[in-house]
Backbone as XML, in Angstrom:
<?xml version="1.0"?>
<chain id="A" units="angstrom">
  <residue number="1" name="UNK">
    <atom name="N" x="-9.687" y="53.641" z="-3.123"/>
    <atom name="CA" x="-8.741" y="52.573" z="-2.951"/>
    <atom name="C" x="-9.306" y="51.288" z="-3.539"/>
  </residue>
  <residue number="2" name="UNK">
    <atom name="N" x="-8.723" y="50.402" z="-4.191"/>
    <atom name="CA" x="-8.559" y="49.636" z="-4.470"/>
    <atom name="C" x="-9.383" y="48.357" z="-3.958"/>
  </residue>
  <residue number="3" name="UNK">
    <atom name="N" x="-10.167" y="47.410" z="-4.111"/>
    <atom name="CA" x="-10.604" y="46.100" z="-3.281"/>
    <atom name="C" x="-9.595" y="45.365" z="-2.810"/>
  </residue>
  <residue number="4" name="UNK">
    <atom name="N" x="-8.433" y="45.090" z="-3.763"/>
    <atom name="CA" x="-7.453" y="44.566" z="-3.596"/>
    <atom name="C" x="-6.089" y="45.760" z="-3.955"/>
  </residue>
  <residue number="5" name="UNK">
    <atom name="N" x="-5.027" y="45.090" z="-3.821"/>
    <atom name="CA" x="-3.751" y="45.318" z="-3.771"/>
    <atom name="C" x="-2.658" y="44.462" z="-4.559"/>
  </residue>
  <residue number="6" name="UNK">
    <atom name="N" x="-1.857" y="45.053" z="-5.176"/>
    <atom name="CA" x="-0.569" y="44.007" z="-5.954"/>
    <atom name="C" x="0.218" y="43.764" z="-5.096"/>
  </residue>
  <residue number="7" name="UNK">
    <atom name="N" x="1.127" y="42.616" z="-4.546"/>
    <atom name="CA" x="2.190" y="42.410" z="-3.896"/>
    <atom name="C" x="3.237" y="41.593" z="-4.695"/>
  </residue>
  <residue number="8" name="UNK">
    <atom name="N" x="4.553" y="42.117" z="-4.941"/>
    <atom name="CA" x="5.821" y="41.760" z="-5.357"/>
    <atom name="C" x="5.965" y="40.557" z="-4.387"/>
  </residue>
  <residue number="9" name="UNK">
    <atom name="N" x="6.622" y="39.804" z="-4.344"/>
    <atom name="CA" x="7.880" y="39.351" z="-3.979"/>
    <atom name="C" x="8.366" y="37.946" z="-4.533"/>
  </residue>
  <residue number="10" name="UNK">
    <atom name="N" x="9.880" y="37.917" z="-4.237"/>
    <atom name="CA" x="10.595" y="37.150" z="-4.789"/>
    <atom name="C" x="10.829" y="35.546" z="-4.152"/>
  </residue>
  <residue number="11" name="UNK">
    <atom name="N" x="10.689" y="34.980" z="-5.379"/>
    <atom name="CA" x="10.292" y="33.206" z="-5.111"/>
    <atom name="C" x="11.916" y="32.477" z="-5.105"/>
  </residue>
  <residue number="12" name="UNK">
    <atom name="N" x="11.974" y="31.496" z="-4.774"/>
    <atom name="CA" x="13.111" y="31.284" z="-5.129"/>
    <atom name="C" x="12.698" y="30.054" z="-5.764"/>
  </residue>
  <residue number="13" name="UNK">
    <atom name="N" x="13.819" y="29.659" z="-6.928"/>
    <atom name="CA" x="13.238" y="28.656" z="-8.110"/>
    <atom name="C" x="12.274" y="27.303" z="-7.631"/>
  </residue>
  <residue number="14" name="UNK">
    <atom name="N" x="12.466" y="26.726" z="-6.557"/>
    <atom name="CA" x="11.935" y="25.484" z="-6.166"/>
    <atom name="C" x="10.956" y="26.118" z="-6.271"/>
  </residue>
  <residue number="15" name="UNK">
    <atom name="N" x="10.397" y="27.014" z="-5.155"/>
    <atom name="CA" x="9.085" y="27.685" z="-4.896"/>
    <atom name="C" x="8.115" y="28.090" z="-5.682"/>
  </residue>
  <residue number="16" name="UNK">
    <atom name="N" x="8.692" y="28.821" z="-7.122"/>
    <atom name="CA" x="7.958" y="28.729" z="-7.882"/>
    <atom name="C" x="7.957" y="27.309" z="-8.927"/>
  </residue>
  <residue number="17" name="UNK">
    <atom name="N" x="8.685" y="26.209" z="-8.598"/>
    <atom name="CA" x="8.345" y="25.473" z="-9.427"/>
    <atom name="C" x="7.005" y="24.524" z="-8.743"/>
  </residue>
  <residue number="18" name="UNK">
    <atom name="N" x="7.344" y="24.460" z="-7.508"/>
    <atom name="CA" x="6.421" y="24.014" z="-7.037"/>
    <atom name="C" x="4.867" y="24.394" z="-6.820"/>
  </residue>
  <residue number="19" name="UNK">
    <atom name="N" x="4.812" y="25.873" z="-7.432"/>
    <atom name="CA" x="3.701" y="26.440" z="-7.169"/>
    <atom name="C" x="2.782" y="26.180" z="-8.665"/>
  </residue>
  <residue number="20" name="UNK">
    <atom name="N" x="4.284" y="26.351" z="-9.718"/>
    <atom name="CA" x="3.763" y="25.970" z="-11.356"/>
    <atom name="C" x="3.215" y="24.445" z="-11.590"/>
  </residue>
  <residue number="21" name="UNK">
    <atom name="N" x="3.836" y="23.491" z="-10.548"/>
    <atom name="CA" x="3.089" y="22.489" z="-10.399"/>
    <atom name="C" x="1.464" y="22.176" z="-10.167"/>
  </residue>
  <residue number="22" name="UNK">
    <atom name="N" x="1.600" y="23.012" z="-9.014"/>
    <atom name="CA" x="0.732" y="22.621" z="-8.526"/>
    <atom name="C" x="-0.710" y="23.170" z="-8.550"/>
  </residue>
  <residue number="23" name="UNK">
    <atom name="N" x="-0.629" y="24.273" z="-9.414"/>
    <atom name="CA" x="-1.522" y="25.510" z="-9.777"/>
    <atom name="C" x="-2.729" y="24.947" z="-10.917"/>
  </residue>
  <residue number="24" name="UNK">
    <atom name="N" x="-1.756" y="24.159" z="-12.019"/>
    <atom name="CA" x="-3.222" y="23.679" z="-12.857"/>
    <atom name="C" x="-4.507" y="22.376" z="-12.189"/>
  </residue>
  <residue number="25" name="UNK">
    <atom name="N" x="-3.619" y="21.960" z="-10.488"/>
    <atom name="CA" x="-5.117" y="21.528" z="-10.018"/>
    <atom name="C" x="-5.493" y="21.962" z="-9.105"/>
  </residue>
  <residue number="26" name="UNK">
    <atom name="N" x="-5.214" y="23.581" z="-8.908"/>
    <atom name="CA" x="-6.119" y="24.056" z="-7.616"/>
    <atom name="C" x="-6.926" y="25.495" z="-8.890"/>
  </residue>
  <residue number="27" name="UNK">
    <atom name="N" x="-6.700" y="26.454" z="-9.470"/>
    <atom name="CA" x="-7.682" y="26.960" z="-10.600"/>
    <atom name="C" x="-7.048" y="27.296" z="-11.678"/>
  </residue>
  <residue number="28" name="UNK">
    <atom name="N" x="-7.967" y="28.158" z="-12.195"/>
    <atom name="CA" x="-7.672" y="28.127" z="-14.085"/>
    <atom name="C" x="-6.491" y="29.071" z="-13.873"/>
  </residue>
  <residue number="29" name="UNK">
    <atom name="N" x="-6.677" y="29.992" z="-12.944"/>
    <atom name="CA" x="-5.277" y="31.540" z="-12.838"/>
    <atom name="C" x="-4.299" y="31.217" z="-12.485"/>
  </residue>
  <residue number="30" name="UNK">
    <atom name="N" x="-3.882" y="29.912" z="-12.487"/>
    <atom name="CA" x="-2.767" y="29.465" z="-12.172"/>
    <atom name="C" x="-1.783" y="29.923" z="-10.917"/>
  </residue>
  <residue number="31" name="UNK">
    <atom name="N" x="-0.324" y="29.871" z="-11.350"/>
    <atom name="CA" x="0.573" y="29.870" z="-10.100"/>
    <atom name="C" x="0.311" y="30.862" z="-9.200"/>
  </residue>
  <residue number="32" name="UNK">
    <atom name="N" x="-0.197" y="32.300" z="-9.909"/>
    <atom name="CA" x="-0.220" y="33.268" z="-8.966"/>
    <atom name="C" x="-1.791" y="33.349" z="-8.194"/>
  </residue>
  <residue number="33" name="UNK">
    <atom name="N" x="-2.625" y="33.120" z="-8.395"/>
    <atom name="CA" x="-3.675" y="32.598" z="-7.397"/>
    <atom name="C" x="-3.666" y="31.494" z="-6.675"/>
  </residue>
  <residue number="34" name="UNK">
    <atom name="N" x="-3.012" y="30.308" z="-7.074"/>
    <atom name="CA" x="-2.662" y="29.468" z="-6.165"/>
    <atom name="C" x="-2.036" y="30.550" z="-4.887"/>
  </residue>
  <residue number="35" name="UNK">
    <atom name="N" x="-0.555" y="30.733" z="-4.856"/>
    <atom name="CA" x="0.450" y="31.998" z="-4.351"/>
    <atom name="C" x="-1.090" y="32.758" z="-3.420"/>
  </residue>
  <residue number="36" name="UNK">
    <atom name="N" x="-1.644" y="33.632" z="-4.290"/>
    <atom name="CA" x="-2.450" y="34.250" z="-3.081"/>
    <atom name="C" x="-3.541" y="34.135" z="-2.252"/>
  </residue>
  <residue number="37" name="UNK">
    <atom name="N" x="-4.356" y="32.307" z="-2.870"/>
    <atom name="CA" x="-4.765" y="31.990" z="-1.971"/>
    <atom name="C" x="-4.045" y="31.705" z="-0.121"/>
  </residue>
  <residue number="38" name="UNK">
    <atom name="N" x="-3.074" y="31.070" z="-0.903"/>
    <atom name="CA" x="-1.906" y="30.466" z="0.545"/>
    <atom name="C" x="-1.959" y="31.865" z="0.865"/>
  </residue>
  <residue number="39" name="UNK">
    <atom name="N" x="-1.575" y="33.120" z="0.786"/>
    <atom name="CA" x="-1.453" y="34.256" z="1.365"/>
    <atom name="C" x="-2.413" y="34.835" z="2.275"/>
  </residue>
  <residue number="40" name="UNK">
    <atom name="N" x="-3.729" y="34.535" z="1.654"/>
    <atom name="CA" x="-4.956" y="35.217" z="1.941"/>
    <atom name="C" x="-5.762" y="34.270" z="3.455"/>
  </residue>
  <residue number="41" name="UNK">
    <atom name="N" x="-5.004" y="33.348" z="2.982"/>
    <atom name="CA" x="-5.753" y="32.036" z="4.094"/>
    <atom name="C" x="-4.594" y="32.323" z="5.298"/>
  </residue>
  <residue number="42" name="UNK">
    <atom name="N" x="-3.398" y="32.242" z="5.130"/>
    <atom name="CA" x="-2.556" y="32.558" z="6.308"/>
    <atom name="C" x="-3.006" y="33.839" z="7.045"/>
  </residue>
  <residue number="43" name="UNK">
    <atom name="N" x="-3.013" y="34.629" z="6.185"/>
    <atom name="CA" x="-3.136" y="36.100" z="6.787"/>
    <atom name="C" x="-4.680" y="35.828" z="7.686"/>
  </residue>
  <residue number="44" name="UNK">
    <atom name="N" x="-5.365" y="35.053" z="7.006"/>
    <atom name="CA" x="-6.993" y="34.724" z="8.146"/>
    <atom name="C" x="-6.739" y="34.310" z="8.981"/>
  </residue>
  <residue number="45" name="UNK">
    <atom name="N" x="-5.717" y="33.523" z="9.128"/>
    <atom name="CA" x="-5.582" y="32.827" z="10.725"/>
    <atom name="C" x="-4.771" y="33.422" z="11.220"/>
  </residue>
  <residue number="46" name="UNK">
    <atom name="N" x="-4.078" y="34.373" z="10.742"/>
    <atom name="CA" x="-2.931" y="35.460" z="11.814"/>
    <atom name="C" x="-3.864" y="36.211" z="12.128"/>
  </residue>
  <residue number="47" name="UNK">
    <atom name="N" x="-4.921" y="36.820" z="11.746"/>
    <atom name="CA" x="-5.954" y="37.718" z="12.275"/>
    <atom name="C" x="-6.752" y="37.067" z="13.491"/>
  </residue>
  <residue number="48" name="UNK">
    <atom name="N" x="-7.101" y="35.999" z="12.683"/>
    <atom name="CA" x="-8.036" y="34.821" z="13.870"/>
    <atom name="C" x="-7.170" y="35.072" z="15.094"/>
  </residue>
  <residue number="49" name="UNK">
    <atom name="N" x="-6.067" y="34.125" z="15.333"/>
    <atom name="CA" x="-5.063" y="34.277" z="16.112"/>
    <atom name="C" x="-5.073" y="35.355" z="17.092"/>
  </residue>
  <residue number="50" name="UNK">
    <atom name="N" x="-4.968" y="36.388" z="16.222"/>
    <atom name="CA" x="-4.073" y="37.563" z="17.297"/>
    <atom name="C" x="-5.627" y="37.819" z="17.701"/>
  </residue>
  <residue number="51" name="UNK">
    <atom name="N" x="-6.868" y="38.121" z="17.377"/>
    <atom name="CA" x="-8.159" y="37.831" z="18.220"/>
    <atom name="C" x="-7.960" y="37.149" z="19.482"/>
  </residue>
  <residue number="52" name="UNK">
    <atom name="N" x="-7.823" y="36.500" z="19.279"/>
    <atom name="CA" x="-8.241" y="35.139" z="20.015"/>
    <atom name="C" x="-7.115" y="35.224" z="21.554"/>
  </residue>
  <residue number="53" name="UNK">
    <atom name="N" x="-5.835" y="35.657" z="20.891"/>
    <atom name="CA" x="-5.078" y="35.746" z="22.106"/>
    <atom name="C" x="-5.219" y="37.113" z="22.769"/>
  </residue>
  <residue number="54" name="UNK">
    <atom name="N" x="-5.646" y="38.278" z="21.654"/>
    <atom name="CA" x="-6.337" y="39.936" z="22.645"/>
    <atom name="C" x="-7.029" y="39.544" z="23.799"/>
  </residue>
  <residue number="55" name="UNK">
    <atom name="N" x="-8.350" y="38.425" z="23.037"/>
    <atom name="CA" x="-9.542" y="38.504" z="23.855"/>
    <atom name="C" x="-9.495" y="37.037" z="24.987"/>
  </residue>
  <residue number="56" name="UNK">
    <atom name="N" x="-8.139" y="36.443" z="24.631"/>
    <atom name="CA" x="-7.882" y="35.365" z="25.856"/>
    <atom name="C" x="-7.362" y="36.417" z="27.519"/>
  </residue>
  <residue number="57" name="UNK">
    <atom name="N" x="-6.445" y="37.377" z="26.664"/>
    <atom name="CA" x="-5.760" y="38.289" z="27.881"/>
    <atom name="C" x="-6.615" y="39.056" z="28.440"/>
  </residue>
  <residue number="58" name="UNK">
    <atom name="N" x="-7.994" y="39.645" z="27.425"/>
    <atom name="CA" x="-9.100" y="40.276" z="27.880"/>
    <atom name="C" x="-10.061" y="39.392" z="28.910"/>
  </residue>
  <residue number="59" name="UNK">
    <atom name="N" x="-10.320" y="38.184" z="28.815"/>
    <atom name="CA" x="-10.847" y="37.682" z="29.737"/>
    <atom name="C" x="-10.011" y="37.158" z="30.835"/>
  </residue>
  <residue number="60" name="UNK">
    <atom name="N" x="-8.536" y="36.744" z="31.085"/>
    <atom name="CA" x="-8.371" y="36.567" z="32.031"/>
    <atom name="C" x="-8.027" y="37.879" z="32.782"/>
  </residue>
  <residue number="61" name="UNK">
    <atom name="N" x="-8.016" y="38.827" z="32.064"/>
    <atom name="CA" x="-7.638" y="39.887" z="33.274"/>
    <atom name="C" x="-8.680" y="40.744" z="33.889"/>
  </residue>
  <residue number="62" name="UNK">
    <atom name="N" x="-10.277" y="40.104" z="33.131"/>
    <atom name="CA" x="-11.446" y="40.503" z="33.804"/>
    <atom name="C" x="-11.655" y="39.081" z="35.234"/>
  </residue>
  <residue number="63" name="UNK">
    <atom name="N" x="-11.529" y="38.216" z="34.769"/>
    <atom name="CA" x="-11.147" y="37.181" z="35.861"/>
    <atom name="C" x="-10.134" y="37.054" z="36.698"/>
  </residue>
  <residue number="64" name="UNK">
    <atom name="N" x="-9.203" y="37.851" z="36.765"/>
    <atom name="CA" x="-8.669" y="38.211" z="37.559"/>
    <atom name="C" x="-9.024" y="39.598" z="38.722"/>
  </residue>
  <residue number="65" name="UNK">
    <atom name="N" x="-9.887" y="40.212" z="37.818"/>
    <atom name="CA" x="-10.096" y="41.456" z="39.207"/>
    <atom name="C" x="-11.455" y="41.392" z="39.120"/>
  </residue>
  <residue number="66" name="UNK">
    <atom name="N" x="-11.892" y="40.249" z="39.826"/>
    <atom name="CA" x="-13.926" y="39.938" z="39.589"/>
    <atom name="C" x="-14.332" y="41.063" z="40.512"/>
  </residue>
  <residue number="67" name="UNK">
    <atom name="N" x="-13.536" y="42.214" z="41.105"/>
    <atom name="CA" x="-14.022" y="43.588" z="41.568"/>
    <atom name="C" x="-14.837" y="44.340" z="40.795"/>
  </residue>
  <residue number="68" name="UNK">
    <atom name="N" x="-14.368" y="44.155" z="39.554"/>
    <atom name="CA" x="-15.023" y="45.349" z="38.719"/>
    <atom name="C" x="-16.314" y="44.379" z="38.356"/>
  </residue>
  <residue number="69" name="UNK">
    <atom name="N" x="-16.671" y="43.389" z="38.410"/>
    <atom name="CA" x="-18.129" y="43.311" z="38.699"/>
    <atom name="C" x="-18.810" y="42.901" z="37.171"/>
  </residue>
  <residue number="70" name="UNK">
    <atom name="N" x="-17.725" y="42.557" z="35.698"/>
    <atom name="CA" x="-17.893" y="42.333" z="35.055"/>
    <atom name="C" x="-18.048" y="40.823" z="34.527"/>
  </residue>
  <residue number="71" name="UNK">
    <atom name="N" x="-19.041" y="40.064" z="33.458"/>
    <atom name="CA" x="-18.732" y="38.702" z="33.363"/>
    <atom name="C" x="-17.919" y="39.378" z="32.112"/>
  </residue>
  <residue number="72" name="UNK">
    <atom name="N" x="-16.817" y="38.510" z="31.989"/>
    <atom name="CA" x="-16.420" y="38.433" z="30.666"/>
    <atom name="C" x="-17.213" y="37.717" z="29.126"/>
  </residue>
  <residue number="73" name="UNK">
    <atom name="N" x="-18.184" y="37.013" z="30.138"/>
    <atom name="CA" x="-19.055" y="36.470" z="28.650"/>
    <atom name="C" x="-19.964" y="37.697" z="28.199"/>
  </residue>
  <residue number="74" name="UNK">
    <atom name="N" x="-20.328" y="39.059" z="28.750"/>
    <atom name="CA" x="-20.949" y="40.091" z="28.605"/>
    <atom name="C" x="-20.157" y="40.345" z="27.251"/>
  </residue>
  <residue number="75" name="UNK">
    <atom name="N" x="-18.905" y="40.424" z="26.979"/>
    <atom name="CA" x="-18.093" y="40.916" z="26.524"/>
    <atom name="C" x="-17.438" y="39.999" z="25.029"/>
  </residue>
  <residue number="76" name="UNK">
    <atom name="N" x="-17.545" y="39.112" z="25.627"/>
    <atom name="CA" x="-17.007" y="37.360" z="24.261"/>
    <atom name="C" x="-17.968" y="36.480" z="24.832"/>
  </residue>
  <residue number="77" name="UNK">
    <atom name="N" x="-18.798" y="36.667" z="23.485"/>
    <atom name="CA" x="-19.889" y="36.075" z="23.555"/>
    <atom name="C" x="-19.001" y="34.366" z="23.582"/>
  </residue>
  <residue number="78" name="UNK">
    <atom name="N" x="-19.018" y="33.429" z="23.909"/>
    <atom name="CA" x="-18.508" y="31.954" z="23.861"/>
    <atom name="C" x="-16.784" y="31.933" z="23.910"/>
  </residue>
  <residue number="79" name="UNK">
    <atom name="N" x="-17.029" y="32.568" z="25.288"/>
    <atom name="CA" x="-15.720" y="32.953" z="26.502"/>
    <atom name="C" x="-15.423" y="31.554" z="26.415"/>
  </residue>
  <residue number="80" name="UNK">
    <atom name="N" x="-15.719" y="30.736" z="26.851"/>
    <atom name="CA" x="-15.036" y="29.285" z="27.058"/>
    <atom name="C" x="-14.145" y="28.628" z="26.077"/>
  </residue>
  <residue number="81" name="UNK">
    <atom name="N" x="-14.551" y="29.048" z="24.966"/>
    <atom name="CA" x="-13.406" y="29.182" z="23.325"/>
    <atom name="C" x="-12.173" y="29.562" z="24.017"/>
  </residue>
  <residue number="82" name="UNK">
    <atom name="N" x="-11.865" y="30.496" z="24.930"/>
    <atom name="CA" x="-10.748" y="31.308" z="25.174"/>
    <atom name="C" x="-10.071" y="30.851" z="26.341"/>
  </residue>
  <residue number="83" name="UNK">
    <atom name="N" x="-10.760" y="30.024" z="26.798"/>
    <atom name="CA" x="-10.194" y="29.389" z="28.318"/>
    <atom name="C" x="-9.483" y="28.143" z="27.832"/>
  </residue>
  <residue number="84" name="UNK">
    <atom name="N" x="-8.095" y="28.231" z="29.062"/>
    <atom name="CA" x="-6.954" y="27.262" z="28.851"/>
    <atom name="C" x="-7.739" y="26.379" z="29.297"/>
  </residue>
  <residue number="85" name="UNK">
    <atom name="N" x="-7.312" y="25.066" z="29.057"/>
    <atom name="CA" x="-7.619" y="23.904" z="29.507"/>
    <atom name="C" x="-6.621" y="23.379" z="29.982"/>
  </residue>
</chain>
């Protein structure tokens, strides 16, 4: 398999004009690396994200039944990242 992957999809004219803009000052590959940086960086923080809220529900529901005798920092290392304020 592949390192990477091709993805289609369809721009609608602003979108790509704005991307043809804006592409010769972010690198040399222009519109379509501009395009998959924004892709590649979103998709990091939807990953980050959905982490972050697994292991928020993972620690409060070890703090919720302190029966089982577990710390949740055993588990997420810098638990306090994950706690509401």
């Amino acid at each position: 398999m592949a390192a990477t992957e091709t993805l289609s999809v369809r721009l609608s004219p602003e979108t790509r004009r704005v991307l043809a803009e804006a592409a010769p000052t972010h690198d040399a590959a222009g519109a379509s690396a501009l395009a998959r940086d924004i892709l590649e960086r979103w998709a990091a923080s939807e990953k980050d994200a959905r982490f972050r809220e697994s292991a928020a529900r993972a620690v409060s529901f070890l703090r919720d039944h302190p029966d089982w005798g577990d710390d949740p920092a055993d588990f997420f290392p810098g638990v306090k990242d994950f706690e509401e304020k």
